[in-house]
N, C-alpha and C positions, 0 to 999 in steps of 0.2 A: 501862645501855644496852639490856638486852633488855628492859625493865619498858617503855622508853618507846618501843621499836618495837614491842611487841603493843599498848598504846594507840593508838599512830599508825596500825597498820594495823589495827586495829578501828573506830580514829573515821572511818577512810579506807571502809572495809566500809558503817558505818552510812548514810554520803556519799554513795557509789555505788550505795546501794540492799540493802545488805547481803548484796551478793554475795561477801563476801571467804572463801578460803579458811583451814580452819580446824582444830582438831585437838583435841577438846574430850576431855575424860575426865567420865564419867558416872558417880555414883554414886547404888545404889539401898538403903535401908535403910529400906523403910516397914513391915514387918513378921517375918517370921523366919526371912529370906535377904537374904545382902551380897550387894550384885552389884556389879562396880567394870567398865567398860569404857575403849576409845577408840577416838572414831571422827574418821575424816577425811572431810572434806565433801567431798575429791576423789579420795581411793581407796578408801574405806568403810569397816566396822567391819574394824580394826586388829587386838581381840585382847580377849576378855574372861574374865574368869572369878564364881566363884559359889560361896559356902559355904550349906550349907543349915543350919540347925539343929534339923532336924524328929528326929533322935535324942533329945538332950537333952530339946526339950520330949513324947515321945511318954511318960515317965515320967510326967507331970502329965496327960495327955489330951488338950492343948492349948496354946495358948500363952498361954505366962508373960510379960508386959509385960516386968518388969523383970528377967528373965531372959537376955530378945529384945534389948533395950535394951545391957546389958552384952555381949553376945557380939557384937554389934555395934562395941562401942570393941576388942574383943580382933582381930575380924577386917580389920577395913576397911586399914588403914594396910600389912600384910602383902600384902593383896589387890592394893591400888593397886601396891605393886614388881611385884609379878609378872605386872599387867599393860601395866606399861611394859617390862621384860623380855620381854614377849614378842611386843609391838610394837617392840621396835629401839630405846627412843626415851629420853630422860630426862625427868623432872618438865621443867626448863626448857623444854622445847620443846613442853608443853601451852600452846593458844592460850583455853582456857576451861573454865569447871567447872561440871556440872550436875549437879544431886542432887534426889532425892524430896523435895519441898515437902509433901506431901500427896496424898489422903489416907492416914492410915494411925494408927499408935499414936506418941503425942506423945513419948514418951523416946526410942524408934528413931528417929523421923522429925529429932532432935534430935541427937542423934549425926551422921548424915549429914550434916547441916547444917551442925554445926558444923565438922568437917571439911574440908567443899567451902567454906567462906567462909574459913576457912582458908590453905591451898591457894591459892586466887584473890588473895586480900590478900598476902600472900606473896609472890607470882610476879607480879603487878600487872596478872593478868588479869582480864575478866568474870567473873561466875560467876549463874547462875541457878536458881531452883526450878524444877521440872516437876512438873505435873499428872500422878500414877502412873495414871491409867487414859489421857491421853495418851499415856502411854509403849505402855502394851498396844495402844490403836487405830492406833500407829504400829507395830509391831513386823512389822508382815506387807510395811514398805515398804522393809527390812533385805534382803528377798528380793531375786534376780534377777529374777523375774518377776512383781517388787512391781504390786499391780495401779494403775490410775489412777482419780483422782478424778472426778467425785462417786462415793460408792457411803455405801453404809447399815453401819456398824460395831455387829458383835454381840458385845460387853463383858461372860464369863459368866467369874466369879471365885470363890470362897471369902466375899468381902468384898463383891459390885456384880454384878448383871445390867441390860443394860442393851441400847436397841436406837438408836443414833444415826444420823441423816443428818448426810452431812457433803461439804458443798456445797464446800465448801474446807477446807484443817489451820487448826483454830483455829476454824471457825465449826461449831457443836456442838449440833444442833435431838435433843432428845429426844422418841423418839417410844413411847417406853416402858419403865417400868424397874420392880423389882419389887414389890410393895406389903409384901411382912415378908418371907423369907428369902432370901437370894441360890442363886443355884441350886448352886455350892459350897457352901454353907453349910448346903442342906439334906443333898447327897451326906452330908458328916461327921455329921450329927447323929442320921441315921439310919443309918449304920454303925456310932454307937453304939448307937443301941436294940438293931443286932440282936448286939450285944457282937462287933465288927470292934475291931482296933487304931487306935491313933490313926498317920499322919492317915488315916481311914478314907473319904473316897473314893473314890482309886483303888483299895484294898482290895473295897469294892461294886462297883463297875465291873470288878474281876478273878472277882468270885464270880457275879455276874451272868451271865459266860459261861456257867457250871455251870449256869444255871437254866432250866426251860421255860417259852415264853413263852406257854403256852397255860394254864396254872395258873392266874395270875390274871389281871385288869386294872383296872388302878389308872384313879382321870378322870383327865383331862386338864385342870388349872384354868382356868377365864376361859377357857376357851376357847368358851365357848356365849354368847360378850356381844363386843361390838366392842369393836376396840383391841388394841394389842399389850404391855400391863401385864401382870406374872406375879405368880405367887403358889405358892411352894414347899411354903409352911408344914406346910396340910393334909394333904401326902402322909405326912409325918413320921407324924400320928398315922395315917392309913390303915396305911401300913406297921404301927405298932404293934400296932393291932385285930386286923390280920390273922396276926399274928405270935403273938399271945396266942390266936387263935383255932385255929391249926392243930397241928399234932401236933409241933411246935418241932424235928423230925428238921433234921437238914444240908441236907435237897434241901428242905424248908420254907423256909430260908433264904435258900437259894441264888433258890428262885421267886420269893419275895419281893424281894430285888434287881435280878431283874430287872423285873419288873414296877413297882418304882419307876423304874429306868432309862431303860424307855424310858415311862413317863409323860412324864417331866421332856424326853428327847429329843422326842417327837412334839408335850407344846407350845412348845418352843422352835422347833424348825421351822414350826408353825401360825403363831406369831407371827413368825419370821423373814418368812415368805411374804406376812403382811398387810401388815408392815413397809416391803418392796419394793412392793409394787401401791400404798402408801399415799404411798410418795415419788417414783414412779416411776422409782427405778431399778435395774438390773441387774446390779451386782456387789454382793457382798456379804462384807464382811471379819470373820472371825472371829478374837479375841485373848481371852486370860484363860486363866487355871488347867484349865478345864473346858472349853475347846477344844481338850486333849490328850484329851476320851473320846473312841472309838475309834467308837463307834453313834452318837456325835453327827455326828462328820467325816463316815460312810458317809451319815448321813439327809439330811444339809444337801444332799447328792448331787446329792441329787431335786430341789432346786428348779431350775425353770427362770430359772437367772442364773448368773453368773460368782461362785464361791464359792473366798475366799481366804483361808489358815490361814498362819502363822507356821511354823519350823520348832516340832517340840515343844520344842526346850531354852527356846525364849523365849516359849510359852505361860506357860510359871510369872516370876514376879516373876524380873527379869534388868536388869544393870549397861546390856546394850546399848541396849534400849530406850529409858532414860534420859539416855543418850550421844546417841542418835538425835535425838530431841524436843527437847534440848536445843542440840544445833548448830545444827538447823533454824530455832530461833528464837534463838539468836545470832548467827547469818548474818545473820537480817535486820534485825539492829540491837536485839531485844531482849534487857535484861539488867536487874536488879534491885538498889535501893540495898543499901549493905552495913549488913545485918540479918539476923538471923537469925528469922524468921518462919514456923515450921513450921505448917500447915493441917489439922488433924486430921479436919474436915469442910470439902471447897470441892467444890461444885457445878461440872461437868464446861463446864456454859453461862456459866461467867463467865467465859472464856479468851477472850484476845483473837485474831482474825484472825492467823494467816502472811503478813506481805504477799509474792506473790509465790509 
């Protein structure tokens, strides 16, 4: 009986427009954090939680695929009790199952998967993939003071930098993203050159403070040509030159940090700015890993528009977000054959429209 009243009032949902209320459980497992949530489409997120496994891999440097992969079957199934526990609520009373489709690393993104298809066939609810960098451009609408649409979403991660207009949820105009390293991607890389711990971004972002910012000054890339495409890469070996160049003491370091720090901030803001003048509009949403640095949030300040951040817990990869994204468009009638299809690379512009 309960398998064919969540049919009935989801075909009923689809019917009406896909307004039906709903109580989805979100799971995220695209790289090397479980995030398991549940959210309700008419009282909001319920209750989530998060294991990280940045210990384990900080021994390798990095993460381990199939490392990531496995810690992920040991966490997720624990996760999920403890966050219906602390939602009130049992498995049975989940109206749907959403989990990281992509992108991300194929063995993790596989595990979730199979899990939340699971779970859904099981219970004989929907169940859908979500687009993980939708999950990010949606995570600032988790807030109270979630901002409203259109606005331009700025997607700076470990894995994607990226600057979108987004005229509605689901319609996703790229207006610039980065040509080789993601602006996460370069923090860590040159936290290793200057021998930081692994994960060494926020590592450089904390040594950064210690630095003067008058020591050196790193360019600014692309930023002397139109457009708002980035390019991290080069800072990596500037850092380095500069690093082999100077007298390697602790405050050498520490200037050098900063000095890439706020390279990386002052073109991300250059290009935030062109981003806005170039789509005409005035809010602007910040989500990703690298929307918890702290010189980023204060720079973005400046611009003239309305500049909106997630809290920090769901800057980084989180169960909510995916909870979020995925009700959104289970509400409105979408949901996916039962397969198990993980996306290791999909394009942010193949997503369909939200109606509604």
């Amino acid at each position: 009986m309960r398998v064919l009243a969540v049919r009935a009032a989801f075909i009923m949902g689809v019917l009406t427009g896909g307004k039906s209320l709903m109580r989805v459980l979100g799971i995220e497992s695209s790289c090397d954090e479980t995030g398991v949530a549940v959210y309700d489409t008419h009282h909001g997120l319920l209750a989530h939680r998060l294991f990280s496994q940045v210990k384990m891999h900080a021994e390798y440097g990095g993460v381990v695929p199939e490392l990531a992969s496995r810690d992920h079957i040991r966490r997720v199934l624990p996760l999920i009790r403890e966050v219906l526990a602390a939602a009130e609520m049992t498995l049975a009373e989940i109206d749907g199952v959403a989990y990281t489709a992509g992108p991300g690393l194929i063995g993790a993104l596989m595990t979730g998967a199979a899990v939340a298809r699971s779970l859904a066939l099981g219970l004989g609810v929907p169940a859908l993939g979500v687009h993980h960098m939708e999950g990010h451009l949606m995570a600032p609408l988790l807030e109270d003071n979630a901002p409203k649409l259109p606005f331009v979403a700025l997607l700076v991660s470990g894995g994607h930098s990226l600057l979108v207009d987004v005229p509605q949820l689901g319609d996703y105009r790229v207006l610039g993203e980065s040509v080789d390293d993601a602006a996460g991607e370069a923090f860590d890389k040159t936290a290793k050159l200057l021998g930081l711990a692994y994960p060494g971004g926020p590592l450089l972002a904390q040594l950064a403070e210690q630095g003067d910012p008058t020591a050196y000054r790193f360019p600014r890339p692309m930023t002397d040509r139109p457009g708002c495409d980035f390019s991290f890469s080069g800072l990596k070996t500037f850092s380095l030159n500069t690093w082999q160049k100077s007298a390697q003491t602790q405050q050498d370091k520490a200037n050098i940090a900063r000095a890439f720090e706020d390279a990386v901030v002052d073109t991300v803001f250059i290009k935030c700015r062109r981003a806005l003048e170039q789509s005409g509009r005035n809010t602007l949403v910040v989500a990703g890993g690298v929307g918890a640095n702290k010189r980023l949030r204060l720079r973005l300040q400046d611009l003239e528009a309305e500049v909106c951040f997630p809290r920090l817990e769901f800057c980084t990869d989180n169960g909510a977000m995916i909870a979020y994204a995925g009700a959104m468009r289970l509400q409105a009638g979408q949901m996916d054959q039962a397969a198990i299809q993980p996306r290791p690379r999909w394009p942010l512009t193949e997503l369909e429209p939200i109606a509604g």
